[in-house]
N, C-alpha and C positions, 0 to 999 in steps of 0.2 A: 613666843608671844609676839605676834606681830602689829600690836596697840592698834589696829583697823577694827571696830566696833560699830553695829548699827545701834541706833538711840531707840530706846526702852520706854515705855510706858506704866504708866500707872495701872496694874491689876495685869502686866504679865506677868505669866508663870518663865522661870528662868531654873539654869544651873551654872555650877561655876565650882573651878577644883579649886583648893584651898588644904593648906596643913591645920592640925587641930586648933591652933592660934587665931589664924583664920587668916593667913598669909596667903599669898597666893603661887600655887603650884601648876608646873605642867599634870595634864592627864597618867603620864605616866611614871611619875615620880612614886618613892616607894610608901612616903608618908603622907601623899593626893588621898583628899577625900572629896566625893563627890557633894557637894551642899544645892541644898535647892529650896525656892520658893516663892513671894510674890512680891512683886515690885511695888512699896508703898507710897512713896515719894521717889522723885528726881530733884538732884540738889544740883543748880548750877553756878556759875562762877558768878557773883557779884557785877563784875565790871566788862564779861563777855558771856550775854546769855546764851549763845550759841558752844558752850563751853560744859560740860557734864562734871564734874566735881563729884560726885557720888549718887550710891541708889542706897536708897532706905529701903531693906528686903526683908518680907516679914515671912522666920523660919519658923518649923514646929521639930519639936525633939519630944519621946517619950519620954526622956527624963525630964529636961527643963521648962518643956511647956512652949507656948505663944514667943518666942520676941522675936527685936528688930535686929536685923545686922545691915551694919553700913561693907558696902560693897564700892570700891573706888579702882575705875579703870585706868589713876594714873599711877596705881601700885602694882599695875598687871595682873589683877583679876579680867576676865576673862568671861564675858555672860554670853548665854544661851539661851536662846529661847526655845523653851520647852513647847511640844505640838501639841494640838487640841486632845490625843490619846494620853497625853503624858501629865500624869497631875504629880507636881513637887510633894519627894516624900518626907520623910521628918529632919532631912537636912543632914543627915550623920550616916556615917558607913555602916550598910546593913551588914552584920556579923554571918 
């Protein structure tokens, strides 16, 4: 993980590996799951607004429904911006 990240918007579609905690993983790690979905807020640093501190990303799961996960690229997650083909899927590893 080389912390080099392009800044994110509000209402992209993104992905980002992560363990089921919601830690963050390489792609190829055994217990990497692939999470995804849409950027609802950018939170930035107080005293340096040029400073990214978290994304508020709004996931969907068939079990839990709607919510938020805070995604922070200074704990080495890892965001992707998903293409115009690619719509985020329920955020959880498809069986």
């Amino acid at each position: 993980m080389d912390g080099q990240q392009c800044e994110f918007r509000r209402g992209d579609p993104v992905s980002w590996w992560a363990d089921r905690d919601g830690r963050a993983l390489d792609p190829g790690h055994p217990d990497a799951i692939e999470r995804t979905g849409i950027i609802d807020a950018v939170c930035r640093h107080p005293a340096d607004d040029s400073q990214i501190v978290a994304y508020l990303v709004t996931c969907r799961s068939a079990v839990a429904g709607t919510y938020l996960m805070t995604v922070r690229p200074d704990l080495g997650h890892q965001l992707t911006l998903l293409g115009v083909d690619q719509q985020p899927g329920t955020g959880e590893a498809e069986e």
